[in-house]
ROMAR-681730 format. One record per residue (C-alpha): residue in one letter; chain; x, y, z. Coordinates in nm, 4 decimals. Layout:
N
<type->a, mol->A, u->X, v->Y, w->Z>
...
***
This chain:
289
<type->x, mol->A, u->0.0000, v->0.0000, w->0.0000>
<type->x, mol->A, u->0.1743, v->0.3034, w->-0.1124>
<type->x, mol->A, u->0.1585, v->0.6739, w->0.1282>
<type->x, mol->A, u->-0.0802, v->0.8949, w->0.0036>
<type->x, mol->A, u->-0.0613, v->1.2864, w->0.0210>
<type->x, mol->A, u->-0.4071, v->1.4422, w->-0.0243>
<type->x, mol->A, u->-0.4265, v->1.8300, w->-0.1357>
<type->x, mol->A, u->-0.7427, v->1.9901, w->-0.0760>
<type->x, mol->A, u->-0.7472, v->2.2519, w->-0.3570>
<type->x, mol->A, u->-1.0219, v->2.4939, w->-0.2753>
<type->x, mol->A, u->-1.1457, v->2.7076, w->-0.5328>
<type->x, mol->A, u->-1.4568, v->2.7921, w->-0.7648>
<type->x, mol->A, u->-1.3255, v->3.0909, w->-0.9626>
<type->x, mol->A, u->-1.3178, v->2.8456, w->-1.2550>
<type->x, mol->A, u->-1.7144, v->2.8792, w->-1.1939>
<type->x, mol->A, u->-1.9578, v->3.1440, w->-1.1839>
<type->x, mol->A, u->-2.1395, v->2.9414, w->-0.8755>
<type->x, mol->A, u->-2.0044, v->2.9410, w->-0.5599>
<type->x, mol->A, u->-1.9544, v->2.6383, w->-0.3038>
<type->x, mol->A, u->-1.6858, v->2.4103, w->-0.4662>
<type->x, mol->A, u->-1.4309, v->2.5982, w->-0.2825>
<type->x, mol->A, u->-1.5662, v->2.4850, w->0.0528>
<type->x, mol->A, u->-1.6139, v->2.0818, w->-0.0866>
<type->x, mol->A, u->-1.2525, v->1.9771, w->-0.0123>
<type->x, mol->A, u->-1.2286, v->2.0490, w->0.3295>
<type->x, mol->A, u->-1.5910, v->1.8804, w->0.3857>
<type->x, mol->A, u->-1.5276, v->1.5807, w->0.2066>
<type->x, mol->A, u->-1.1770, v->1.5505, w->0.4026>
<type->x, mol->A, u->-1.3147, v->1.5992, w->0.8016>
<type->x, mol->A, u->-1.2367, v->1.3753, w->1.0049>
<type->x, mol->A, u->-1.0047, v->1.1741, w->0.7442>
<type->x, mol->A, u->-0.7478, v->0.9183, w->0.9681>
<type->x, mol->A, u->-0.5919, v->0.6720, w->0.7144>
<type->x, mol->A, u->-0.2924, v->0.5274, w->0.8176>
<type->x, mol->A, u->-0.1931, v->0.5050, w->0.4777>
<type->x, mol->A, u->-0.2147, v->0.9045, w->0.4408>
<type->x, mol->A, u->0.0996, v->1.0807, w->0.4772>
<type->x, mol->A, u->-0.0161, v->1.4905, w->0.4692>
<type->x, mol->A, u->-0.3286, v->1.6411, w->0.4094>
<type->x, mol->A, u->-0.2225, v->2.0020, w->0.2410>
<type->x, mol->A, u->-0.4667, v->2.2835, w->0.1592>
<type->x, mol->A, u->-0.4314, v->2.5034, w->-0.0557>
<type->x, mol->A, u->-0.7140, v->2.8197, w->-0.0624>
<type->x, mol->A, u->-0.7848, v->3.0873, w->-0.3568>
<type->x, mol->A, u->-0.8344, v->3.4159, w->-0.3473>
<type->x, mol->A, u->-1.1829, v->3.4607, w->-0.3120>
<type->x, mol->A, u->-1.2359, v->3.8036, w->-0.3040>
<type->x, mol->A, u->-1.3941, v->4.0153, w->-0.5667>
<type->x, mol->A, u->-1.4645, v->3.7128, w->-0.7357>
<type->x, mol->A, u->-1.5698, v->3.7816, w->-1.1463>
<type->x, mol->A, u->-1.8841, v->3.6404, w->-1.2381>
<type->x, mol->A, u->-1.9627, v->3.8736, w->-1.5430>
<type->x, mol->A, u->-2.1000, v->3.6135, w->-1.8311>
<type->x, mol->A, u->-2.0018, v->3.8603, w->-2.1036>
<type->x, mol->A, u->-1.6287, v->3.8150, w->-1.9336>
<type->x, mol->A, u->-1.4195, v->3.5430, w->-2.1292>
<type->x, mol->A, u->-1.1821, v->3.5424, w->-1.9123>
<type->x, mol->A, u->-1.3559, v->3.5353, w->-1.5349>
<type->x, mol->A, u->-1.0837, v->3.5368, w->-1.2749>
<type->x, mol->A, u->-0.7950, v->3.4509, w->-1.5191>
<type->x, mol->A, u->-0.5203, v->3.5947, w->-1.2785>
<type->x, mol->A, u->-0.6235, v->3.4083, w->-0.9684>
<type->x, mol->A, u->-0.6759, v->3.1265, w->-1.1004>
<type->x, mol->A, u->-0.3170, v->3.1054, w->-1.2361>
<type->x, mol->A, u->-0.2047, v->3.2608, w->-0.9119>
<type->x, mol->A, u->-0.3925, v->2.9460, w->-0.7546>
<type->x, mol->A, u->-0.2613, v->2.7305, w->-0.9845>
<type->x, mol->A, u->0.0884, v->2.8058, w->-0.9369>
<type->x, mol->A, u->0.0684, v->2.7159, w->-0.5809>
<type->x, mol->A, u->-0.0596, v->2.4396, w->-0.6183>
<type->x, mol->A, u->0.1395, v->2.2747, w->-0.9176>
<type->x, mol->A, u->0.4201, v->2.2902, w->-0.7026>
<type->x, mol->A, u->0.2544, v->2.1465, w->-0.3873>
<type->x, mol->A, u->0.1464, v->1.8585, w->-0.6126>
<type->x, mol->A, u->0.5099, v->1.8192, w->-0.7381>
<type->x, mol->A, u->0.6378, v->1.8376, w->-0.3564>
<type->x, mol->A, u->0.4419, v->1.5543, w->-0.2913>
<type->x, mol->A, u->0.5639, v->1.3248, w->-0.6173>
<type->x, mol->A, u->0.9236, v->1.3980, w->-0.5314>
<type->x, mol->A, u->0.9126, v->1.2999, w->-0.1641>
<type->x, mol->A, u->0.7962, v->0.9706, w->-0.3141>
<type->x, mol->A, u->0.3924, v->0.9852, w->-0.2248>
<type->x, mol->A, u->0.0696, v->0.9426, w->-0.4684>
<type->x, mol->A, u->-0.0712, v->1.2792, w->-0.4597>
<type->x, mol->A, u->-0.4513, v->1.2305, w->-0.4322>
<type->x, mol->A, u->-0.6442, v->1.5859, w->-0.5064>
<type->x, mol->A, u->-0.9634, v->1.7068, w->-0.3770>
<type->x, mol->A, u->-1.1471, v->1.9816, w->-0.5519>
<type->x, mol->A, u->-1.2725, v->2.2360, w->-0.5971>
<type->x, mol->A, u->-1.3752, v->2.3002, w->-0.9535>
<type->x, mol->A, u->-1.2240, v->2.1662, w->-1.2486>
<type->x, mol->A, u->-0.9756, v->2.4172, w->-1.3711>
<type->x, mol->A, u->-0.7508, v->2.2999, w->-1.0579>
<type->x, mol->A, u->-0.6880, v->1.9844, w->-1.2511>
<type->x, mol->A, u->-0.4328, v->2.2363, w->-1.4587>
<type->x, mol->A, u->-0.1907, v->2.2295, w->-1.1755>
<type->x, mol->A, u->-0.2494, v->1.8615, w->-1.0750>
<type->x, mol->A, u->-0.2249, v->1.7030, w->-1.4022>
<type->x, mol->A, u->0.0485, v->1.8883, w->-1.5506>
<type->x, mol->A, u->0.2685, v->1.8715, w->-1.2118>
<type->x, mol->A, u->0.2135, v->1.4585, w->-1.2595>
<type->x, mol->A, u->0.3445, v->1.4962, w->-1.6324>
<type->x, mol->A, u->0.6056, v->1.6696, w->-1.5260>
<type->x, mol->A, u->0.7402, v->1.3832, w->-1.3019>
<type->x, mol->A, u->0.6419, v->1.1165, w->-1.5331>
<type->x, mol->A, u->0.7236, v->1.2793, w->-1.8790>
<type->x, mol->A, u->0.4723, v->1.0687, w->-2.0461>
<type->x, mol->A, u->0.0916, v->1.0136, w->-1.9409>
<type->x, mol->A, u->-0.2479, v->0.9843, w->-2.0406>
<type->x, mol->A, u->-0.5339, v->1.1533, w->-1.9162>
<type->x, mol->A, u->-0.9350, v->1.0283, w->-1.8373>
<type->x, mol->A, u->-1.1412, v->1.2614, w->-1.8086>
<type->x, mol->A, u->-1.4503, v->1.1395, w->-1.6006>
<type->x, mol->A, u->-1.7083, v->1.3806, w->-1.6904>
<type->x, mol->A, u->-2.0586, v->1.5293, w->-1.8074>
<type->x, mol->A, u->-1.8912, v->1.8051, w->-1.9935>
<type->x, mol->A, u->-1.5738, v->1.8094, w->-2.2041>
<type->x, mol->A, u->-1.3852, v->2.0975, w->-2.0575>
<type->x, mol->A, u->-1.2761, v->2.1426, w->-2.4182>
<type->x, mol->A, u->-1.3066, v->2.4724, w->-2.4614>
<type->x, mol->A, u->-1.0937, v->2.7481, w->-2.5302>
<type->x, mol->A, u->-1.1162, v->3.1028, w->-2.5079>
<type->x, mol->A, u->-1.2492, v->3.1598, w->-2.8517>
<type->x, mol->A, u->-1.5129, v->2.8925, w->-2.8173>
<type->x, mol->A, u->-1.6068, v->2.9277, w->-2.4491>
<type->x, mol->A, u->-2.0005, v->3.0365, w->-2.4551>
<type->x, mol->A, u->-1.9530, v->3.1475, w->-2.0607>
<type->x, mol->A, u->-1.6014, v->3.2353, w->-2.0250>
<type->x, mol->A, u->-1.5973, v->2.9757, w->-1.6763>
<type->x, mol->A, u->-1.2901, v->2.8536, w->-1.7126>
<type->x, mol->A, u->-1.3595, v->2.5258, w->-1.5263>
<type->x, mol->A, u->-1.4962, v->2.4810, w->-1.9181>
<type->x, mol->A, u->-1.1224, v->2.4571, w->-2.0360>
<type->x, mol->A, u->-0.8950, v->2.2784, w->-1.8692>
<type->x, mol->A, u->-0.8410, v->1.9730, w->-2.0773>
<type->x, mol->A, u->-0.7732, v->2.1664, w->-2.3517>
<type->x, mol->A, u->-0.5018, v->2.3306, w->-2.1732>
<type->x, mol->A, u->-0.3642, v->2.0253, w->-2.0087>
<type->x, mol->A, u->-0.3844, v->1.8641, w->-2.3766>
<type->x, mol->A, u->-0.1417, v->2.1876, w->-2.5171>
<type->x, mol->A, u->-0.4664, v->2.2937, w->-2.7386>
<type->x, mol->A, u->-0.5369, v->2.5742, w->-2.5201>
<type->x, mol->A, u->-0.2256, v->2.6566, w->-2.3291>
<type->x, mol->A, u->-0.0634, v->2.9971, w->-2.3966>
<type->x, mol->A, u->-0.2662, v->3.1802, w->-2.0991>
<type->x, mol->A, u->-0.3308, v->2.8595, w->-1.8693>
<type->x, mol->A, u->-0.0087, v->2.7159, w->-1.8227>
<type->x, mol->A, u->0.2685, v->2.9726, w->-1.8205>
<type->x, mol->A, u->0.4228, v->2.7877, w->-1.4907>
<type->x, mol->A, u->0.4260, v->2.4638, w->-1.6975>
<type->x, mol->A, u->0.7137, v->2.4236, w->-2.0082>
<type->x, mol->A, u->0.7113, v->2.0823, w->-1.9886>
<type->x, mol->A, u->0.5315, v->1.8338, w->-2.1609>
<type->x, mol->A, u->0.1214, v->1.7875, w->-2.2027>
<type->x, mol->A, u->-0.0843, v->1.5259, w->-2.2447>
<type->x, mol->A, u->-0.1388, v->1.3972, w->-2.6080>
<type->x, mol->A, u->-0.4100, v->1.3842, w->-2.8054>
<type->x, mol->A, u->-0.4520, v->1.0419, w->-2.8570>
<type->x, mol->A, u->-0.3915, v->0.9458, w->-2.4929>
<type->x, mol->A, u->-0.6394, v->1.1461, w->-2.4050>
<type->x, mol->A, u->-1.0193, v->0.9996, w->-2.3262>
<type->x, mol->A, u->-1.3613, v->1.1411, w->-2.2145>
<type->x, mol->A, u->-1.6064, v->0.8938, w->-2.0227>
<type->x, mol->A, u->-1.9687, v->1.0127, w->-1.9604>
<type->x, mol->A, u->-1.9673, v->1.2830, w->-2.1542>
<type->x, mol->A, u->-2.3048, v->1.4214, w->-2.1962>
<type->x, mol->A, u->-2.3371, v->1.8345, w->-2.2030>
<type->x, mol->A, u->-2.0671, v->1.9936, w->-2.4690>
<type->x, mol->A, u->-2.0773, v->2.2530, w->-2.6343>
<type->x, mol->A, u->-2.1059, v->2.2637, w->-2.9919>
<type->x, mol->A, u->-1.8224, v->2.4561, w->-3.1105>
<type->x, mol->A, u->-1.6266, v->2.2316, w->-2.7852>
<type->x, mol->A, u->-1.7883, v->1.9273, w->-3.0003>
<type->x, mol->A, u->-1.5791, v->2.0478, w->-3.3235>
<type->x, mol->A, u->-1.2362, v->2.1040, w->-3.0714>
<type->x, mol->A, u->-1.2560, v->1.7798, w->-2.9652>
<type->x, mol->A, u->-1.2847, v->1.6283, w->-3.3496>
<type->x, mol->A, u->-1.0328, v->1.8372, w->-3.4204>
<type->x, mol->A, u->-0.7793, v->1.7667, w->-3.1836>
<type->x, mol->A, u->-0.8934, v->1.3614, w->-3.2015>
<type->x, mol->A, u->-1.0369, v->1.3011, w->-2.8577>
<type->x, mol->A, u->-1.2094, v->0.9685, w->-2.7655>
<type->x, mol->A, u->-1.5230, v->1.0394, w->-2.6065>
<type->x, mol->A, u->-1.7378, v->0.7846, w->-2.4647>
<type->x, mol->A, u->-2.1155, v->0.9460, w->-2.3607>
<type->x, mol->A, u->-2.3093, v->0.8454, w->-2.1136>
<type->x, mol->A, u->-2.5067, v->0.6362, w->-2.3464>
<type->x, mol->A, u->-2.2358, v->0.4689, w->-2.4394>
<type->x, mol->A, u->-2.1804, v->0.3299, w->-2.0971>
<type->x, mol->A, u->-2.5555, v->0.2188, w->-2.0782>
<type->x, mol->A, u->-2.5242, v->0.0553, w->-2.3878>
<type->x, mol->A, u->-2.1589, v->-0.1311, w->-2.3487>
<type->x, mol->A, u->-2.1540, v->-0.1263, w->-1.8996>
<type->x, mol->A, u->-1.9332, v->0.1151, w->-1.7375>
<type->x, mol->A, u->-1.6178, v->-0.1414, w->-1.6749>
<type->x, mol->A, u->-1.6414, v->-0.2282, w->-2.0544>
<type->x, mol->A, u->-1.5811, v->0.1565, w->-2.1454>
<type->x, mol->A, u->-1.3244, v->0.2221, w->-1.8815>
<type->x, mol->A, u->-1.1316, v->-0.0146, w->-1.9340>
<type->x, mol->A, u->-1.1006, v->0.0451, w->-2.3460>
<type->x, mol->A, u->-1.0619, v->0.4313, w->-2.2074>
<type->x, mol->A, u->-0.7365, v->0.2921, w->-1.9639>
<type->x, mol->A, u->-0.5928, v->0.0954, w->-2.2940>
<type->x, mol->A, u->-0.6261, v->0.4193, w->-2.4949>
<type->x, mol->A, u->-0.4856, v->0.6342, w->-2.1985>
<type->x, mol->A, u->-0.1809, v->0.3823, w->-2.1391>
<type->x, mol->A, u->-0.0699, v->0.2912, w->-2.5048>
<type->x, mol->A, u->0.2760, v->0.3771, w->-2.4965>
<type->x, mol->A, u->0.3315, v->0.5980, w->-2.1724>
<type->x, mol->A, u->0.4093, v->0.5462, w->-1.8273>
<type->x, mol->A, u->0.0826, v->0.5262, w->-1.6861>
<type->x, mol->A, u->-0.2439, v->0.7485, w->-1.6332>
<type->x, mol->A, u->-0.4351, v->1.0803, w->-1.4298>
<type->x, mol->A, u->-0.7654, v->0.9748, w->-1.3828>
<type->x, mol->A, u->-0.9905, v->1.3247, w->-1.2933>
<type->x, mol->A, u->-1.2987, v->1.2380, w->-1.1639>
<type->x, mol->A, u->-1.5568, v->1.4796, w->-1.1550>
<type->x, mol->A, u->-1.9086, v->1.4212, w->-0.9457>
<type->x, mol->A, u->-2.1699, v->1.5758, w->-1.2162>
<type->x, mol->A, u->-2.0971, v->1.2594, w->-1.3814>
<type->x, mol->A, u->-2.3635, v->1.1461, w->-1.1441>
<type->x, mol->A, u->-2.7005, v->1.1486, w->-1.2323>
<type->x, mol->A, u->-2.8148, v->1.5414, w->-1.0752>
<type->x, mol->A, u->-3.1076, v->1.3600, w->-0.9381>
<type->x, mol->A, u->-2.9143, v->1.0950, w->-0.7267>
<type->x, mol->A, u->-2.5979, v->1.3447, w->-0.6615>
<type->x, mol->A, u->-2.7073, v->1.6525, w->-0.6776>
<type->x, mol->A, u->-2.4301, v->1.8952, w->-0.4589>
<type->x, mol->A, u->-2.2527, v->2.0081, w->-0.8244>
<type->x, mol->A, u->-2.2178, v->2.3751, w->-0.9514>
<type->x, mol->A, u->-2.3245, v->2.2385, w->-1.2904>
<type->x, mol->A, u->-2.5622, v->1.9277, w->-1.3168>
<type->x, mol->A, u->-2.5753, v->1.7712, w->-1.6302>
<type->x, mol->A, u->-2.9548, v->1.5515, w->-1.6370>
<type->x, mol->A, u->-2.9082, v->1.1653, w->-1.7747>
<type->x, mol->A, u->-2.5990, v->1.1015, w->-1.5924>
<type->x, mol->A, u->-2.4767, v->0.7511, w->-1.4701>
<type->x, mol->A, u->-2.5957, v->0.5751, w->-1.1890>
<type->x, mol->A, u->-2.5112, v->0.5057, w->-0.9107>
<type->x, mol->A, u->-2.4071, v->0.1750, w->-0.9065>
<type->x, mol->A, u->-2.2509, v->0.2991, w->-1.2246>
<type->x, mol->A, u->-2.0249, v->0.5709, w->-1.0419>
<type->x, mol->A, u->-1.8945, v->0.2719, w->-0.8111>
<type->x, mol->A, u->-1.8289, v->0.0302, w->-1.0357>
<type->x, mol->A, u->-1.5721, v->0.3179, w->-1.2121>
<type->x, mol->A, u->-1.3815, v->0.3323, w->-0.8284>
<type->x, mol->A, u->-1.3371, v->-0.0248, w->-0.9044>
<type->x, mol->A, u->-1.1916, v->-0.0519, w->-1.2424>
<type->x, mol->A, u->-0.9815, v->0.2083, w->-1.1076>
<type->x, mol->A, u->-0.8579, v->0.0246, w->-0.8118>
<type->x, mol->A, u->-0.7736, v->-0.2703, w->-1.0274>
<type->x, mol->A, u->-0.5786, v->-0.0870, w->-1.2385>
<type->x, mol->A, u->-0.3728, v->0.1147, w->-0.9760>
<type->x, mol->A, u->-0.0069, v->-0.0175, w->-1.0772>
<type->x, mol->A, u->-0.0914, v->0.2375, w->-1.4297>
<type->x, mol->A, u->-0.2648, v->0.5031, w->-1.1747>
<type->x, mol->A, u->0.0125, v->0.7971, w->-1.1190>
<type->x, mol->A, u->-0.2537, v->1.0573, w->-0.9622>
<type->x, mol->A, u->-0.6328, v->1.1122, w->-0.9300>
<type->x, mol->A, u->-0.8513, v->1.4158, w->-0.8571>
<type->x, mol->A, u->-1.2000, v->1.4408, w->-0.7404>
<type->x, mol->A, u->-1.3640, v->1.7207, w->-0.7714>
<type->x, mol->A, u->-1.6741, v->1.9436, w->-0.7915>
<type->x, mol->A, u->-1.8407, v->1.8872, w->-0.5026>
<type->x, mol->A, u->-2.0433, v->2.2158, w->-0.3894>
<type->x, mol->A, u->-2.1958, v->2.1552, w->-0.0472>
<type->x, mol->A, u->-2.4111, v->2.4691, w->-0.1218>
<type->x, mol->A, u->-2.5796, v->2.2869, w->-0.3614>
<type->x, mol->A, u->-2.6554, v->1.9119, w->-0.2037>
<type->x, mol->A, u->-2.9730, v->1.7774, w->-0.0559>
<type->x, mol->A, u->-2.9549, v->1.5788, w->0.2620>
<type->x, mol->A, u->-2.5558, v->1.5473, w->0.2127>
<type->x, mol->A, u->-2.6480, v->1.3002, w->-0.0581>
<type->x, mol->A, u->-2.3651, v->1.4016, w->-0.2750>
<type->x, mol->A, u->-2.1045, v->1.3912, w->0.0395>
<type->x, mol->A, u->-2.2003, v->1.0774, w->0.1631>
<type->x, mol->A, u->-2.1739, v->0.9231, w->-0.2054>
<type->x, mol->A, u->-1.8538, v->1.1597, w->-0.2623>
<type->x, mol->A, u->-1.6872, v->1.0193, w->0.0671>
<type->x, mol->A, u->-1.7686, v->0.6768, w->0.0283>
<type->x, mol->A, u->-1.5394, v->0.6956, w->-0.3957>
<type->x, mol->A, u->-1.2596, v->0.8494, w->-0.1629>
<type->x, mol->A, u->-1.2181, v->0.6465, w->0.1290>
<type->x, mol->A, u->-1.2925, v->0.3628, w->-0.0859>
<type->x, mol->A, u->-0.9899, v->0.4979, w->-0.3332>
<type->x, mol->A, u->-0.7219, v->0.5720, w->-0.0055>
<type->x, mol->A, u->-0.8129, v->0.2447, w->0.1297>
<type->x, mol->A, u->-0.7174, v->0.0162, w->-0.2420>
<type->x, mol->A, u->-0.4920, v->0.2546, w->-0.4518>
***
């Protein structure tokens, strides 16, 4: 069982909602694993916070600030030798946490467990929240204003995979052709089973690199069973569904070189649904990976 650092990233300037930036520390109260070594948190700057639609570029600064921070606490934990297990927070934190692991393992690919693509860029961003881009900036598509602490390698295209895709955009739609993406939808998972798709998406992400970041992001839930997210996405996966993905995920840990999960907005759950299902992927994930 290998020591596991977990780095609360909170933030939601990638969003124009508030309450992701308070999910990491509620999801991680009360944590005692004797398999984790430090639990490090890392805050935005909250104040002033843009959430002008017509903006395309809502909190741009900050959440580069931010993500400076915590690419390096990320690396910090990969160099003293420990699996660096991040807690969001919205999406565009995944930046700093994906790109750090890249960095230390020069050659990875990415799944992107998701409703929504995140495969925008500035030109074709319809809300200008830049939780919408980050895998086109950890993919080097969009990268010239994300990334500037990052001149290393990105993720390639190929090695790159969506599962549970469900709400993208339509000019995102015609990035993601472009660039080659693999997306599997959330029908595709009904149709085929949710082990059957993830593990074709680990093949993809694994074909000739050193192993895989796994992001996965709670409004790939069903709204209706999960519903604490700052942007539900209706006809998501089950819940037996969302499990069975922890699994295929545990099985394959010896490929797994870091994970994030993130989006949980406590401001938005019913009845702690979401945290309860949210808690039970990540003690499930400390206790196997």
């Amino acid at each position: 069982m290998r020591k596991i650092d977990i780095i609360n990233a909170c933030t939601d300037l990638g969003v124009a909602v508030n309450g992701a930036a308070l999910g990491p520390d509620k999801l991680t109260e009360g944590l005692d694993k004797v398999n984790i070594s430090n639990i490090y948190r890392v805050y935005a700057d909250e104040s002033n916070k843009e959430l002008e639609r017509e903006n395309k570029r809502k909190n741009l600064k900050k959440i580069n600030e931010f993500n400076k921070e915590l690419y390096h606490t990320v690396l910090n934990c990969i160099e003293n030798g420990n699996f660096p297990l991040t807690i969001g927070g919205d999406h565009s934190l995944v930046i700093a946490s994906a790109l750090a692991s890249i960095r230390e393992n020069e050659s990875l690919g990415i799944i992107w467990i998701d409703a929504h693509g995140d495969f925008n860029t500035f030109d074709t961003t319809i809300t200008g929240n830049i939780h919408g881009l980050p895998l086109a900036a950890i993919a080097g598509y969009e990268k010239k204003e994300l990334v500037s602490f990052h001149n290393h390698n990105h993720y390639k295209y190929e090695n790159t995979v969506i599962v549970g895709g469900r709400d993208i955009d339509p000019l995102e739609i015609e990035n993601l052709k472009d660039a080659g993406v693999k997306v599997f939808s959330t029908e595709d998972i009904r149709k085929d089973g949710m082990t059957k798709i993830l593990e074709e998406a680990i093949q993809i992400a694994c074909k000739n690199t050193n192993g895989m970041h796994i992001s996965y992001d709670l409004d790939v839930i069903d709204p209706k069973i999960a519903p604490g997210v700052s942007v539900p996405a209706k006809d998501g996966i089950n819940l037996e569904e969302a499990y069975e993905a922890v699994e295929v995920i545990i099985k394959h840990k010896d490929q797994l070189k870091s994970l994030d999960l993130v989006e949980y907005n406590p401001l938005r759950d019913k009845e702690e649904r979401t945290k309860i299902i949210a808690k039970t992927i990540l003690d499930r994930l400390i206790d196997h990976i």
